[in-house]
C-alpha positions as CSV (number, residue, x, y, z in Angstrom):
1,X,135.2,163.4,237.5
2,X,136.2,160.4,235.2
3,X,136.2,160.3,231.7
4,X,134.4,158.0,229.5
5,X,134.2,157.1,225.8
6,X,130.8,159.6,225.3
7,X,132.2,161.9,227.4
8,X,133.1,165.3,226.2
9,X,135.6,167.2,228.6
10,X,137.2,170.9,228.1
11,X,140.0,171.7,230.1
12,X,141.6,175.3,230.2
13,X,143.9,177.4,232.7
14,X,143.4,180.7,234.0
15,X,146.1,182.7,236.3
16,X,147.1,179.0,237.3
17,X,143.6,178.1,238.2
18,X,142.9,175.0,236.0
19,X,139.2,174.9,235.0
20,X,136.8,171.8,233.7
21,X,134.0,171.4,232.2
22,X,132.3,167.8,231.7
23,X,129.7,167.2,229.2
24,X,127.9,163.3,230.3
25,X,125.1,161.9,228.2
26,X,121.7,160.4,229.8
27,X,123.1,156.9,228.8
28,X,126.2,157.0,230.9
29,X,126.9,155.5,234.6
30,X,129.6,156.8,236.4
31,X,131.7,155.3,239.2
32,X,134.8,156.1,240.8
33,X,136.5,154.4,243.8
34,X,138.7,155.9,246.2
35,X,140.6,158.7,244.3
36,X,141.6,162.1,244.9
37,X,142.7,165.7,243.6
38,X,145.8,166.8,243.2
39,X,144.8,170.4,244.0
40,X,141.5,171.9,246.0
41,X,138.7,171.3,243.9
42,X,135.2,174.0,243.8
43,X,132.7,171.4,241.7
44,X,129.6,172.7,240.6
45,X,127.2,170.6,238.8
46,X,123.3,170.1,236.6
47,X,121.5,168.0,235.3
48,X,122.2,164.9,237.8
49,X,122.7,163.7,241.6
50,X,125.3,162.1,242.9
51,X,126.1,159.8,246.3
52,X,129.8,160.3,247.5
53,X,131.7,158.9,250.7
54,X,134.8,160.5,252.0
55,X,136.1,160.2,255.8
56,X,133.8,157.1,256.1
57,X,130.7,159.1,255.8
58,X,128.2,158.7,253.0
59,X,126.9,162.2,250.9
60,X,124.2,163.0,248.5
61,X,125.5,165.6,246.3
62,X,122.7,167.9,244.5
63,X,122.2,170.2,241.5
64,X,121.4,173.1,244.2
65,X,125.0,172.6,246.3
66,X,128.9,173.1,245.6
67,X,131.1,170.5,246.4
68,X,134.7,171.1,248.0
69,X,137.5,168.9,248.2
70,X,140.8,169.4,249.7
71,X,144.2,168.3,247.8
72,X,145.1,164.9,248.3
73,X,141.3,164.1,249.8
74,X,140.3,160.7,249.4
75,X,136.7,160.1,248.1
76,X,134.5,157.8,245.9
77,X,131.6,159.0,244.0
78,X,128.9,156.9,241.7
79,X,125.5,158.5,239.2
80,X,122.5,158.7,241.7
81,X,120.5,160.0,239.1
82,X,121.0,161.6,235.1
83,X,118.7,163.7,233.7
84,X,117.5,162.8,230.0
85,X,119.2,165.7,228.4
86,X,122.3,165.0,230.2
87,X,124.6,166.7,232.7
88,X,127.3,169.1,233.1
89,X,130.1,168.7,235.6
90,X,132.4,172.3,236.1
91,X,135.1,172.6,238.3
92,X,138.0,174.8,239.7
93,X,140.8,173.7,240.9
94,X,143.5,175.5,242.7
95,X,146.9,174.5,244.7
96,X,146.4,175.3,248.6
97,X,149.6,177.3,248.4
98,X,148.6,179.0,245.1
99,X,145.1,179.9,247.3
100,X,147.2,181.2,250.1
101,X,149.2,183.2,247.7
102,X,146.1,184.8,245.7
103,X,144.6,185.9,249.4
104,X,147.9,187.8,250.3
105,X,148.2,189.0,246.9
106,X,144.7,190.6,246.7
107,X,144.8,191.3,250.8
108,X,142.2,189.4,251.8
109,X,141.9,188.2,255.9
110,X,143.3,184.5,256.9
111,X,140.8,181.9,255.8
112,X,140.5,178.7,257.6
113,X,138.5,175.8,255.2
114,X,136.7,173.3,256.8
115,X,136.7,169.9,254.7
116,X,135.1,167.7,256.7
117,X,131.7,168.0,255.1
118,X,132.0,168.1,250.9
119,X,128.8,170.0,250.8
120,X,128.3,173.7,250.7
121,X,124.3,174.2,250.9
122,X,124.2,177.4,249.6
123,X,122.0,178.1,246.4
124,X,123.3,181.4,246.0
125,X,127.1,180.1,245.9
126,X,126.4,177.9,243.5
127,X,124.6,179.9,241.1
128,X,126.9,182.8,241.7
129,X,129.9,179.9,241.0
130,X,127.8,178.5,237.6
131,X,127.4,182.0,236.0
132,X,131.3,182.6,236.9
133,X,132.3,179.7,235.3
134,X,130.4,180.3,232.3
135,X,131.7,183.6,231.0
136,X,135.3,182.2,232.4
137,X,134.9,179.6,229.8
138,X,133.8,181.6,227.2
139,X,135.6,185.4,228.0
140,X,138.2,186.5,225.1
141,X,139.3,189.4,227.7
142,X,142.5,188.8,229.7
143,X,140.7,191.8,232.5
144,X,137.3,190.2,232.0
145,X,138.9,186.8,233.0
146,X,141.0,188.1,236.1
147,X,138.2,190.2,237.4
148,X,135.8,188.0,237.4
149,X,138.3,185.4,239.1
150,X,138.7,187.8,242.1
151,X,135.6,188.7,242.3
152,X,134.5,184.7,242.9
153,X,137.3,184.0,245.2
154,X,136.4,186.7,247.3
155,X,132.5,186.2,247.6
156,X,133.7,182.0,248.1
157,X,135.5,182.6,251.0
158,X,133.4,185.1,252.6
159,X,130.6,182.7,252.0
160,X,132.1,179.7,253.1
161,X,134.1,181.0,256.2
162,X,131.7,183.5,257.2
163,X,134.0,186.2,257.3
164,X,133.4,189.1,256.5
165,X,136.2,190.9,255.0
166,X,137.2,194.5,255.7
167,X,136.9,197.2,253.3
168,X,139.8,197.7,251.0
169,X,141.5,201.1,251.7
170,X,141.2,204.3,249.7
171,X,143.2,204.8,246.7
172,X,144.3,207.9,246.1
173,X,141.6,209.5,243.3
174,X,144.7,209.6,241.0
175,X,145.2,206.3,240.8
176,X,141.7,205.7,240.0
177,X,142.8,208.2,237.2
178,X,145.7,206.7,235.9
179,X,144.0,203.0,235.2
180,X,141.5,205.2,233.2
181,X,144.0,206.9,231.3
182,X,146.2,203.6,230.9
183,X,142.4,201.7,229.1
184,X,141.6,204.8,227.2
185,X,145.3,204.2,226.0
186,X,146.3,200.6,225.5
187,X,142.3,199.7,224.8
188,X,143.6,197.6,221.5
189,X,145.7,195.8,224.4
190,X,144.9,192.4,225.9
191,X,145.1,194.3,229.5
192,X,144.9,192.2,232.6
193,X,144.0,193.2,236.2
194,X,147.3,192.4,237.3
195,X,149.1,194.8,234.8
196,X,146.6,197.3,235.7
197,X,147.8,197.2,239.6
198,X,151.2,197.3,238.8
199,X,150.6,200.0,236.4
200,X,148.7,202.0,239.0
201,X,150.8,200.5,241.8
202,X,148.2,199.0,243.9
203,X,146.8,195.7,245.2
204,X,144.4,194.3,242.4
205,X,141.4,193.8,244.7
206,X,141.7,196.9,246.1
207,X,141.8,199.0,242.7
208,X,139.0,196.7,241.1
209,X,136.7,197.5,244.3
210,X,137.8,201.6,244.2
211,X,137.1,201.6,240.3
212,X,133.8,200.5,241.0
213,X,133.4,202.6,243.7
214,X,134.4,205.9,242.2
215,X,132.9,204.8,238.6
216,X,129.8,202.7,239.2
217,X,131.4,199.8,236.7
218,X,134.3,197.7,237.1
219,X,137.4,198.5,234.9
220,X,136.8,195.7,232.3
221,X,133.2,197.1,232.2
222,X,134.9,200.3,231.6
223,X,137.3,198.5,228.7
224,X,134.3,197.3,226.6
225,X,132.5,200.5,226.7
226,X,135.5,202.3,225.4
227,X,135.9,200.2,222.9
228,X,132.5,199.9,221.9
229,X,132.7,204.0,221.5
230,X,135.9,203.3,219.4
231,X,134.3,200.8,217.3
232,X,131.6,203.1,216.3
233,X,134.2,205.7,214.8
234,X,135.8,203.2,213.1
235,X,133.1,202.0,211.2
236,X,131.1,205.3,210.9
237,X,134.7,205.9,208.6
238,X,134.3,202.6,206.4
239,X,136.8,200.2,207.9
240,X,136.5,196.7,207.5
241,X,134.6,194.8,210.4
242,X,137.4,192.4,210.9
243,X,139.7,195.7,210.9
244,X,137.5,197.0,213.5
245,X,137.9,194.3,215.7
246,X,141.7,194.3,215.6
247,X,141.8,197.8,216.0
248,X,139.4,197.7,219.4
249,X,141.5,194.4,221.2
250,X,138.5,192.4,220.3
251,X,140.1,188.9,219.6
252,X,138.1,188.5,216.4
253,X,134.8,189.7,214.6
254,X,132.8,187.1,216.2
255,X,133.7,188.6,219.3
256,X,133.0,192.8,218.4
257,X,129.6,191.2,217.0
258,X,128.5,189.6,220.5
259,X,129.9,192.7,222.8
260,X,128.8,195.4,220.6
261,X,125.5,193.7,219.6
262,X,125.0,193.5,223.7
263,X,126.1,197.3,224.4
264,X,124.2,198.5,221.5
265,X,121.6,196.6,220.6
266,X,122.2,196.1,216.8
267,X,125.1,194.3,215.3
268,X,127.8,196.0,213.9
269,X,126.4,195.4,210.6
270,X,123.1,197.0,211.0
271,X,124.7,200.2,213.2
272,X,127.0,201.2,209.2
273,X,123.6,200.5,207.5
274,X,121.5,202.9,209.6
């Protein structure tokens, strides 16, 4: 997307995935002739239409679609259509060599992409995309972050190449039981999925689908329950809220409130004053 002067653009990075997210007012008109991405680009967007043309062919992009551009793709894109409260433009982006690399890592089959047509008709993509993007723009947790990443890429390809990927292998039980043992631990920690697979030895797709398996929750899901048990001693012995946090790996108070207010259903607040 371009920027303009009322535009209002966040930018972040994620295990080298660069993210975006574009904020565009009713008022704006946006047009942009024959330029391209440096790196495979996932768009997702609300609030507005837009009418593309790439390989001479002429596309109408919609709220309900993804949109999926290959690195180095030529295209040209111009407003159809605003919506009086606005729109928002989010994006992924990610190197074809870095995508190849994450499959391998995680074990997951050869891919081919097909970039002929921009448009991915598929409501359920795109919502599934939306909601990642959200808590990957807002997440505090480095395993949150990394799970949900992994999670996405996965269901992206399997959606968009139609294969369906075989099951991950077994991990031995233990294993399963050391990742447990390394949250209940380092739970203060900002833990990643990464350092949890090379803690537990294993591929991170394939421990994040056992955990689940064995436990009925991923392990981040795990990580904020524990903490959220923690967090209760902790106050229920008088310690300072923004102790608390600390002391649990939240990144700040703001942050306990929100999780604990969710796993709980009172603030932290109201829970020392029951």
């Amino acid at each position: 997307m371009g920027q303009t002067p009322s535009s209002k653009i966040l930018n972040w990075q994620i295990e080298g995935c660069h993210f975006s997210r574009f904020d565009i007012t009713p008022e704006q008109s946006i047009s942009l002739e024959k330029i391209f991405h440096d790196e495979i680009a996932i768009i997702g967007f609300s609030g507005a239409v837009w009418k593309s043309r790439q390989n001479g062919q002429n596309y109408l992009e919609t709220p309900n679609c993804l949109v999926m551009r290959d690195a180095g793709q030529i295209f040209s894109l111009k407003s159809a259509f605003i919506n009086k409260d606005g729109a928002i433009c989010r994006e992924i982006k990610i190197s074809p060599r870095q995508l190849i690399d994450y499959c391998e890592k995680h074990e997951l089959s050869k891919f081919v992409l097909d970039f002929k047509n921009p448009i991915i008709d598929n409501l359920y993509l795109r919502n599934y995309f939306a909601d990642t993007h959200r808590v990957l723009e807002t997440s505090q947790c480095a395993l949150e972050q990394s799970t949900c990443l992994a999670l996405f890429v996965n269901r992206f390809l399997q959606q968009v190449t139609g294969n369906h990927y075989r099951c991950p292998p077994l991990l031995k039980p233990s294993k399963v039981k050391v990742s447990v043992e390394y949250l209940r631990t380092f739970y203060n920690r900002n833990i990643s999925l990464n350092e949890l697979s090379e803690i537990t030895k294993s591929n991170p797709f394939v421990l994040l689908r056992n955990f689940k398996k064995c436990l009925g929750i991923t392990p981040h899901e795990y990580l904020q329950a524990y903490r959220i048990i923690q967090a209760k001693k902790f106050i229920a012995t008088g310690f300072a809220l923004t102790d608390v946090a600390i002391l649990c790996g939240f990144a700040d108070q703001s942050h306990l409130n929100r999780v604990f207010k969710r796993k709980v259903g009172v603030t932290p607040g109201q829970f020392r004053n029951v």
